[in-house]
N, C-alpha and C positions, 0 to 999 in steps of 0.2 A: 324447497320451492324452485332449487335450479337444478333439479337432476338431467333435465332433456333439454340445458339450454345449447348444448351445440343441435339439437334437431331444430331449433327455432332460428340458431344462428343461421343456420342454410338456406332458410327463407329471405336473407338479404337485412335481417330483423336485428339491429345491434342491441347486445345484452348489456346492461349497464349495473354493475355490483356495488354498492354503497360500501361505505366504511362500515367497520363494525362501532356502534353505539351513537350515528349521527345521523337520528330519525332526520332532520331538516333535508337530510339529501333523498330521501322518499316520499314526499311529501305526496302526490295522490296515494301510495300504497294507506299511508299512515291517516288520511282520510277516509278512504274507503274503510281501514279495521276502524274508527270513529263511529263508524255509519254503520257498520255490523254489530257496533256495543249496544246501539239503541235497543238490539234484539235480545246479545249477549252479553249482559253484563259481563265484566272482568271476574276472575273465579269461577267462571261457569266451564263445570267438564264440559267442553265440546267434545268428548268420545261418547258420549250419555244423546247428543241429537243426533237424530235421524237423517237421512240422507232428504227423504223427502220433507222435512221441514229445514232444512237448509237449503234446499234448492227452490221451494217457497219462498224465502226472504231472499235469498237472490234473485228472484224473478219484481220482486217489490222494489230491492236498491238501483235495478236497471232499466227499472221504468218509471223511477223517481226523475222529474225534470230538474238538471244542473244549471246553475248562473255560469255557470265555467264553458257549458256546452250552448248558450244562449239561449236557455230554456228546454230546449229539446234533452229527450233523456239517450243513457248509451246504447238501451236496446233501439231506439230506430236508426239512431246514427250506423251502427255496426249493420243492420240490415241494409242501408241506403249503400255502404260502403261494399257488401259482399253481393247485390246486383249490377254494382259495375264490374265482377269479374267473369261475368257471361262473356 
């Protein structure tokens, strides 16, 4: 999941690496897989789904409204934020 983090780093973007075995320093990461279990239970091949049923429920989890985001979900937050770069 960090293969191209020095191309992220060159966007000003600092990479942040957790310890190995201390979910609590992840904590949205470890959320976010929470919120994908509802889909995919634990034990489920994930090589066995599809690309467009996995990009289906991600379109579901980012325009689920967050109490963390004040109701608003990530998908309009992220577009609100990518038409201030006109």
């Amino acid at each position: 999941e960090f293969a191209c983090y020095k191309e992220v780093e060159k966007l000003n973007i600092k990479v942040y690496f957790a310890d190995a075995y201390a979910a609590w320093q992840r904590g949205s990461n470890e959320n976010s897989n929470g919120l994908l279990r509802e889909y995919y239970p634990k034990k489920t091949d994930l090589g066995q789904i599809s690309n467009d049923d996995l990009i289906e429920k991600l379109i579901l989890l980012n325009n689920r409204p967050r109490k963390c985001l004040n109701w608003d979900n990530p998908f309009n937050l992220f577009l609100k934020e990518v038409s201030h770069l006109d």
